[in-house]
Structure formats: structure tokens, C-alpha cells
C-alpha positions, 0 to 999 in steps of 0.5 A: 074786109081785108081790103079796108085801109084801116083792117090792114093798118091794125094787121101790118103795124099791130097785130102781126109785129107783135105775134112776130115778136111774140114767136121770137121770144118762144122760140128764143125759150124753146132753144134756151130750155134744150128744145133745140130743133123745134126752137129754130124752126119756130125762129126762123118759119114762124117769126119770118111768116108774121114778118113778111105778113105784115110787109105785106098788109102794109102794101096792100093797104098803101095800094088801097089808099093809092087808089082810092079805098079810103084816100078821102078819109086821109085826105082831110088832114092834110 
């Protein structure tokens, strides 16, 4: 599942930028309401985790059209 082109498309342009996102705000809020520490381990683990999960869908998923997993899909449009 996590091999198809269109799974990691919806993880490395949707999903996980928006969870990164989404911590960040938390975090943001933890450090602004006095939660200091907790604040910027969220910023700086959480946020970086989804970051780089979403990098690294996006190269999968272009190493799986590069090889052949769905470049036929993609391949019509062009």
C-alpha cells in the first residue's frame, strides 16, 4: 500500500505538510501559554518528524514512477 504512487502523493503533499503544520501551531500555543519545554520539544521533534515524512514519501513515490509502479498512469498525459 505504501508503495503505490497515488498513497504517497496524498502522504508527501497532504497529509503530512499539514500535520507538520498543525504541530507547529501546537507547539507555537504550548510555548505562548507558559508550557515552555514541552512547546519546543513539540517544534522542534514533532514538526521535524512530519517534515521529513513527507520528503521522504515524496522520494519514494518519485522512485516508484521512475521505475515503473504506476509511469503508465502518467505517462497518457503527456
Amino acid at each position: 500500500m505504501l508503495k503505490k504512487p497515488e498513497t504517497l502523493f496524498v502522504l508527501g503533499y497532504m497529509l503530512l505538510p499539514l500535520l507538520a503544520l498543525l504541530s507547529a501551531i501546537v507547539g507555537l500555543t504550548m510555548i505562548l501559554g507558559g508550557n515552555k519545554i514541552a512547546g519546543i520539544i513539540v517544534l522542534v521533534v514533532v514538526t521535524q518528524v512530519f517534515a521529513f515524512g513527507a520528503f521522504f514519501a515524496l522520494r519514494a513515490r518519485k522512485a516508484a514512477l521512475a521505475e515503473g509502479n504506476g509511469l503508465q498512469d502518467y505517462d497518457a498525459g503527456r
